[in-house]
N, C-alpha and C positions, 0 to 999 in steps of 0.2 A: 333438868340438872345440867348445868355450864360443865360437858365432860372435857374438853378440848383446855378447859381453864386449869382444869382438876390436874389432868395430866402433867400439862409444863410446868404448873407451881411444883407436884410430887417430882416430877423430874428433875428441876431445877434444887430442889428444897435433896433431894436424893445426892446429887452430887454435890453441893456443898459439906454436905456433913462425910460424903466419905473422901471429902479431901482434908477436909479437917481429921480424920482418921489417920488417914494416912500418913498427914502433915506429927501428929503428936507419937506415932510409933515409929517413922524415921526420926525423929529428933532423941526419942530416947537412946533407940540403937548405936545414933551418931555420939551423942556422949559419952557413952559404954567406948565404944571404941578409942574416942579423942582421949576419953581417960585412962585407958590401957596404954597408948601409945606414949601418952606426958611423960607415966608412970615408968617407964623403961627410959623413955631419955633423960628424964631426971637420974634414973639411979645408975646409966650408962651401960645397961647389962642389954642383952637378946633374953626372949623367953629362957625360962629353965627348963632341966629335962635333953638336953641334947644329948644323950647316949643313947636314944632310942634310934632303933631299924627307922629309915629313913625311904627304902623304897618299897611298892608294894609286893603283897604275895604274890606266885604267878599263882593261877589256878591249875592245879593237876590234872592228868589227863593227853594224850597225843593232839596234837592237833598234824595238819594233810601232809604239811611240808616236811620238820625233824621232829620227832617227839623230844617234848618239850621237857626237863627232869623234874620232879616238882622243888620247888621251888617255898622255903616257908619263910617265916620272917627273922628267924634265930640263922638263917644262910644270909640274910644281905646286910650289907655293910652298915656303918656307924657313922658318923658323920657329927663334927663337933659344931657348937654350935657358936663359938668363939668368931666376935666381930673383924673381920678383915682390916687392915691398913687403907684408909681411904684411898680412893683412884687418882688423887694425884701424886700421891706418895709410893707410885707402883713402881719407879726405876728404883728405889729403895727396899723394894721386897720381892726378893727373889722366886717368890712363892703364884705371881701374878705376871697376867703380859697384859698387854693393851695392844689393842686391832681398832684402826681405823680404816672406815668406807668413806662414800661420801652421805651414805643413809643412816652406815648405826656405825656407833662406841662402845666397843665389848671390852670387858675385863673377863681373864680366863684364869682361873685358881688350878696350877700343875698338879694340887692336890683332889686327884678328881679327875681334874679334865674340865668340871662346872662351867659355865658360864656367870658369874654372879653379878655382872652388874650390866649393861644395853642403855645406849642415851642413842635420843633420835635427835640428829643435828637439824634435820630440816621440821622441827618441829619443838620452838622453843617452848620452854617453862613457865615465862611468862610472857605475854605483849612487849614489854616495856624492856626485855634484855632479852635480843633475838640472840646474845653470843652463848646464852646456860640454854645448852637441853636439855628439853623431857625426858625426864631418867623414868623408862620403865621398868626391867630390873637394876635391882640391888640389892646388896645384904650389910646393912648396918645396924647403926644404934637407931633408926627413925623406923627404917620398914624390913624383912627380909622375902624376897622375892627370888626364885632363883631356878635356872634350867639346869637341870641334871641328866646326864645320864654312865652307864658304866655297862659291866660285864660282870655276870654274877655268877653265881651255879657252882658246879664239882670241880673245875677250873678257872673260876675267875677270876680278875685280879683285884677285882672290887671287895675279898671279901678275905679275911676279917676288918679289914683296913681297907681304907678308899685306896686305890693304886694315885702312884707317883710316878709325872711324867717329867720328864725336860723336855729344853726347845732351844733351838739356837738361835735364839733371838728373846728379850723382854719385850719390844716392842713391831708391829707391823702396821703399814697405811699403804694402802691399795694404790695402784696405778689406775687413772682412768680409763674406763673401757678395757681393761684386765681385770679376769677372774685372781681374787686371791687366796691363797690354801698355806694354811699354817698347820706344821704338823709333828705334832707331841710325840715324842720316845718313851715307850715306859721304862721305869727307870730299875724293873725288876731284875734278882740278881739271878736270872737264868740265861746263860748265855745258847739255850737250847730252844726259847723262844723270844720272837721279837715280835713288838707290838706297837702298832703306832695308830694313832688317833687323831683324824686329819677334821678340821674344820675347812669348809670350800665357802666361799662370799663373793657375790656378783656385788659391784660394787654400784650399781646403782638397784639393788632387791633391798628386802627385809626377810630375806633368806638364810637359813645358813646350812649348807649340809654336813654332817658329821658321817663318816664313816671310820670303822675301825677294821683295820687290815692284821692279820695275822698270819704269820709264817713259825710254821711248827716243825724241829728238827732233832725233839726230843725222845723219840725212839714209840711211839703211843700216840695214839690217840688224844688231842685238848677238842674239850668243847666244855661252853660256858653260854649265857641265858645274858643276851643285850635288853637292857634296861632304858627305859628314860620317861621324867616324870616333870611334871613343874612344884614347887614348894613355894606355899604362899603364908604368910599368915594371914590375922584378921583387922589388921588395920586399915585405914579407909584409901583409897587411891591417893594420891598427890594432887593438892588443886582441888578436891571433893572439896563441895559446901558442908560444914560440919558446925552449920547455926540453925539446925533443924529446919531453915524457912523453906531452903531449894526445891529441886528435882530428885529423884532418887534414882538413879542408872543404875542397871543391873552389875552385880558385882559378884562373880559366881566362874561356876564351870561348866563345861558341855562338850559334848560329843553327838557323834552320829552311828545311827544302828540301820541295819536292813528294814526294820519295821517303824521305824521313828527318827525323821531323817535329821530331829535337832532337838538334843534331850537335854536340860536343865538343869544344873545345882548347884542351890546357893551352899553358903557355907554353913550354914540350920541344916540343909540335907544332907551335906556330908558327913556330919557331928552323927545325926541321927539312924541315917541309911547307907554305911557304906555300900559302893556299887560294884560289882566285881562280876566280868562277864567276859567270853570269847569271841570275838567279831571278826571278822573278814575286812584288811584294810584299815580305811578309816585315820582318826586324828582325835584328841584331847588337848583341850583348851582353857585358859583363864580368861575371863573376859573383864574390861574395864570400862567406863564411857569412854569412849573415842577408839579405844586400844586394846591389843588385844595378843596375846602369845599361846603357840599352838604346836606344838608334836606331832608332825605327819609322819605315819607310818607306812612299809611298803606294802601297796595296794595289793599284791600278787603274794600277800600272807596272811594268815590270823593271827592275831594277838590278845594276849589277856588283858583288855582294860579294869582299871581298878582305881576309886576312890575313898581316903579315908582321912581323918584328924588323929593325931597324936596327941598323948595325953600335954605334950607341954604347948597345944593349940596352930600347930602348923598344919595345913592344910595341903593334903600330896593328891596330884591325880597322875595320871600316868599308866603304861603300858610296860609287858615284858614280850619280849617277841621271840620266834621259834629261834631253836637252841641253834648254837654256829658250831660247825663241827669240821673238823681241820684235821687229816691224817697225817702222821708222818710224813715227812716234807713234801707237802704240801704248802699251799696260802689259801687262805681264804678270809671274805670282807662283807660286813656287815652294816648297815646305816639306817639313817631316817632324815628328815627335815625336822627344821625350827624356824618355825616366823615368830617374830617377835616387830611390832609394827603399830600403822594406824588400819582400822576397820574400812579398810579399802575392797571392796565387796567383790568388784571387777578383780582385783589380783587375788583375792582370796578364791574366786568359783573356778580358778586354773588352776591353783597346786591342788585340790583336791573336792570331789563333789561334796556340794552341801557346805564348805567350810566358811561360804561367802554370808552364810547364815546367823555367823554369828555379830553379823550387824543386825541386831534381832528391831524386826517387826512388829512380832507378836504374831499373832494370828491373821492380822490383818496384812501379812506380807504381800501375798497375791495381788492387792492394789497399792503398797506402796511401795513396792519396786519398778513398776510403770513411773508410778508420779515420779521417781529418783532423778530414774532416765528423762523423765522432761524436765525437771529443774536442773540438771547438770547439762540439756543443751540450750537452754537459755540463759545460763549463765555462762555458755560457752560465746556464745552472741554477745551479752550486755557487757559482760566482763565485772557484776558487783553482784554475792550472793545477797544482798538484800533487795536490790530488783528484780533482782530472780523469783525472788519469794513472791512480791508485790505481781509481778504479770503471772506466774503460777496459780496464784489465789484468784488474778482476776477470771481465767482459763479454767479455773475450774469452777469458780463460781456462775460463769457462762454457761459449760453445761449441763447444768441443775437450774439454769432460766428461768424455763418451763414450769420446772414441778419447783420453784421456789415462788413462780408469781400465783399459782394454784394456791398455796398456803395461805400467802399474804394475802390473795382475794376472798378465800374464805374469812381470816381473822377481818379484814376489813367489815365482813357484810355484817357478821358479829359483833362489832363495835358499830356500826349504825343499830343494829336489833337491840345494843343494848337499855332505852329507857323502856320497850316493850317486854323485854324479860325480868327489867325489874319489877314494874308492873302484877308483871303473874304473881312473882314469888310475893308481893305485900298482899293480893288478894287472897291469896292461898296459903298463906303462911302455916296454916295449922291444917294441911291437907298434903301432903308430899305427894300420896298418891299423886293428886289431882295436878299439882303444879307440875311434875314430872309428863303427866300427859300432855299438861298444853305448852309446856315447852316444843313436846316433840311434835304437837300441832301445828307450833310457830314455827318451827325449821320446814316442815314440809309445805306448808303454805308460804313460804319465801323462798323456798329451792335453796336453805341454807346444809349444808353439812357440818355437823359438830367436828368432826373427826379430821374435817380437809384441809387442815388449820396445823394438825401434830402428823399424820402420815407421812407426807414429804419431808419434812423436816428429817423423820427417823429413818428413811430409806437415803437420805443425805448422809446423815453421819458416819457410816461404815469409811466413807472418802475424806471427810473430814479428820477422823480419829488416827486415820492413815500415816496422812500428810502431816497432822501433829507426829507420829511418832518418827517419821523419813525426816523433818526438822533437827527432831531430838536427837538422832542417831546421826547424824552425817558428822562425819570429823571435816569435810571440805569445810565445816560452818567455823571450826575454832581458829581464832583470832583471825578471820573474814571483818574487815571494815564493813559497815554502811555510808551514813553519811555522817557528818557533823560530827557530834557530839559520843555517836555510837563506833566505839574504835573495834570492838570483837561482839560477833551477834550473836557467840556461845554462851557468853554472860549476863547478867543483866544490867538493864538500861542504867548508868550511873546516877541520872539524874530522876530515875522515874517518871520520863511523861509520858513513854508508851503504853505503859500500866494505868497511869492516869485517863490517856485518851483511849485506852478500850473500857475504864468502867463509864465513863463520861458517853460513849457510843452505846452500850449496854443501857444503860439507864433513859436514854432517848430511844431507846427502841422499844423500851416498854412503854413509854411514853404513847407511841403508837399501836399501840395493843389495848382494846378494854379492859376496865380497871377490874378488878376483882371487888362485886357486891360483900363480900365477908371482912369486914376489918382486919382481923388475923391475916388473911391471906394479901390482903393489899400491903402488910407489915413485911411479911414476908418478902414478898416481889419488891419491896424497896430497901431493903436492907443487900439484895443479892450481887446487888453493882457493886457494893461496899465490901462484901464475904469476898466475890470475886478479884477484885485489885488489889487487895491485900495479900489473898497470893499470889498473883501475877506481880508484883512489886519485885520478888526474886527470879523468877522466872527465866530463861535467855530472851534475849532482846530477839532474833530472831523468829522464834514462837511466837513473844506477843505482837511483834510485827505480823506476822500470820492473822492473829485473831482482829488486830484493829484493822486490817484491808477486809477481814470477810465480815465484821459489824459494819464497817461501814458503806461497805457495797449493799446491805441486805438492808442495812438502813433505808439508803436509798432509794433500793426497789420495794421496801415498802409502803414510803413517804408517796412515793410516785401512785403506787395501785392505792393505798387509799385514799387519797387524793380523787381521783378518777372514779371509784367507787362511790367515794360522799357524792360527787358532781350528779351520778346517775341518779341517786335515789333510792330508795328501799320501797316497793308497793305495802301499801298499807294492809 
């Protein structure tokens, strides 16, 4: 029996259908969603339902530092869910400022404190208008995305009502190479406590730090439970492929534990499982393709992480941190970070361990954060990430050589053997036993190995699978030129020939492979160049530039060793 044949057809024949899977459950997902979001911008509303508790429960119980009050969801604030005045309409509503760097464009709601809206200037929207940035937060009639946090508990001023701050200024833009600090007065009528709430921004980070300072002169005791959460709905990023044909980038949340250093959930798991748990440290995160925002918390505390959905479909994750407790005049100050950015792996494994993770790998991270590091320093060389890609592929296709020309010299010896194994099976047709033996007769009297033909290949792919996912995940790729025709290698090929020229590579390298005796299976094996391109048609250009350098290199070095192999001969 041809098991080496059996294999790569089942192999082959296995991943086209579970990309066809895959391909027909993002498509429907993506509809569901494009049709939620039409549905709201037609009718000009946000979800309903915004009277509900809006940040999560702490979970009860002391933790090392202050014990913590507990903390239920009838104690924390309400938050309406009423569309803001767009951003450029903010000198006009006294309700908002605007903060410029030279990395982000914050909108800040004195209602709150919020952060509601973040555009990354050096990171346009689209190719073709470098002057509109990439709005990652925002809360409008299209998406509501949004960084919160406040002060809750048996003093807080977040509660029944969001606290109201001023600021003397609507609007701030950074000096270069100065740090900038914009900082909110609450506008409570106790003239026994004062509260201010300072936003800090290096103006060349995707940083921002929040702390809140308190000075207590009311004869007692204040203390109150610092909150801060991200609010998302379930609409698709900005820029998502929503024609069911693309890629599907993870679109979820995550955090890091003592025992699991980067834990997962989509927004299916948060609907179904919320998460609610005490951790030491640590950070919560939303993740996007390319982007990503994250609430670091201070390392030298524990906090209540906690994930859940609310009935009108918003999506909370977020922490409570140990209670702040301020005597009689006294001050005391409380904070955390906010990144809100591109999935910059290198800045993210400095604000906090593990949080460089959420440029997710997969499982295969352990190799494709080597490969990063080699293709980010030969693009540091060439200066064009599509040659980067190109001498990458050819560097790693080098050292798999060896066990790549092994394979192909077995396939070769097998496609010489093949008029002799057809041979068996007509003589033997109504005997399997018997043709299975002298098949394995015929491999041992030829020193052929069925098997040496798919093992190399399968001890390749772990590097291979890698290197496709360090592709898919780098944000250096978006709107990265190539050459010609190809202006961003995050998207796909406009024109289609990379698609074309790797099913066109694919289909000659079966070519070079013996035919499959079964009808069926020789159907199979020529229809798969065709399954294949079809989805690579949407694919980023960069990816299938990947796969057409490593078909066509493997092409080559199998053209070469069979070659050389027919020259020698096959003893009879």
């Amino acid at each position: 029996m041809d098991i080496q044949r059996y294999l790569l057809i089942a192999a082959s024949a296995a991943l086209a259908v579970m990309l066809l899977g895959e391909w027909t459950v993002f498509k429907a997902e993506q509809t569901e969603s494009v049709n939620d979001t039409r549905q709201r911008i037609d009718t000009g509303m946000a979800p309903t339902g915004g009277n509900e508790a809006q940040t999560p429960a702490a979970n009860s119980g002391p933790v090392p530092e202050t014990p913590t009050p507990a903390v239920t969801v009838e104690d924390l604030p309400t938050l309406t869910d009423a569309v803001p005045a767009p951003s450029q309409d903010i000198a006009a509503d006294s309700t908002l400022i605007a903060v410029k760097t030279e990395t982000l464009e914050l909108v800040i709601d004195l209602n709150g404190g919020d952060i509601i809206e973040v555009a990354l200037p050096r990171f346009p929207e689209q190719i073709d208008d470098p002057n509109q940035p990439f709005m990652l937060l925002e809360q409008n009639d299209r998406r509501t995305y949004i960084a919160q946090s406040g002060l809750v508990g048996s003093d807080g001023i977040d509660h029944p009502q969001r606290a109201h701050y001023v600021s003397a200024q609507s609007e701030y833009t950074a000096t270069p190479g100065q740090p900038l600090s914009i900082e909110l007065a609450w506008a409570g009528n106790s003239s026994e406590l004062a509260i201010t709430k300072r936003f800090t921004l290096d103006p060349e980070s995707y940083v921002v730090d929040v702390e809140y300072s308190v000075t207590n002169n009311r004869g007692s005791r204040w203390q109150a439970v610092p909150f801060a959460q991200l609010k998302r709905d379930n609409t698709p990023p900005p820029n998502a492929d929503t024609s069911g044909l693309g890629m599907k980038p993870f679109l979820g949340a995550a955090l890091t534990q003592p025992d699991d250093r980067f834990t997962k959930f989509d927004f299916g798991d948060i609907a179904d499982e919320p998460f609610r748990k005490t951790l030491p440290g640590g950070w919560i995160a939303l993740m996007q393709h390319y982007f990503v925002s994250a609430w670091i918390a201070n390392p030298n505390q524990s906090h209540n992480y906690s994930t859940r959905q609310t009935t009108s479909g918003f999506n909370i994750v977020g922490f409570t941190s140990p209670a702040l407790a301020v005597d009689s005049g006294n001050t005391g100050s409380a904070g955390y970070r906010l990144y809100v950015g591109p999935k910059d792996q290198y800045q993210l494994a400095e604000l906090s361990d593990h949080l460089d993770l959420t440029v997710d790998y997969g499982w295969l991270w352990w190799i494709a954060q080597p490969l990063f590091w080699l293709l980010t320093k030969i693009q540091s060389v060439v200066g064009n990430w599509g040659v980067a890609i190109i001498l990458l592929t050819v560097l790693v296709k080098g050292a798999f050589f060896k066990l790549s020309a092994t394979s192909y010299r077995s396939m070769a010896r097998m496609r010489k053997l093949q008029p002799k194994m057809v041979d068996i099976r007509e003589q033997y047709a109504d005997d399997k036993s018997k043709q299975s033996q002298m098949m394995m007769e015929l491999y041992r009297k030829e020193k052929v190995n069925p098997m040496g033909g798919c093992l190399p290949i399968l001890i390749q792919m772990p590097v291979f699978i890698a290197l496709y996912w360090v592709l898919m995940e780098s944000v250096e790729l978006r709107h990265a030129p190539f050459v010609l025709w190809i202006k961003d290698l995050s998207v796909m090929d406009p024109y289609f020939v990379l698609p074309l020229m790797m099913g066109a590579s694919m289909f000659f390298m079966q070519k070079l492979n013996p035919p499959p005796p079964d009808p069926m299976q020789a159907k199979i094996m020529q229809w798969l160049p065709v399954i294949f391109t079809f989805f690579f048609l949407w694919f980023p250009a960069g990816l299938v530039l990947y796969w057409v350098v490593n078909n066509l290199l493997s092409m080559t070095q199998q053209y070469v060793i069979t070659r050389a192999i027919e020259r020698e001969g096959v003893k009879a």
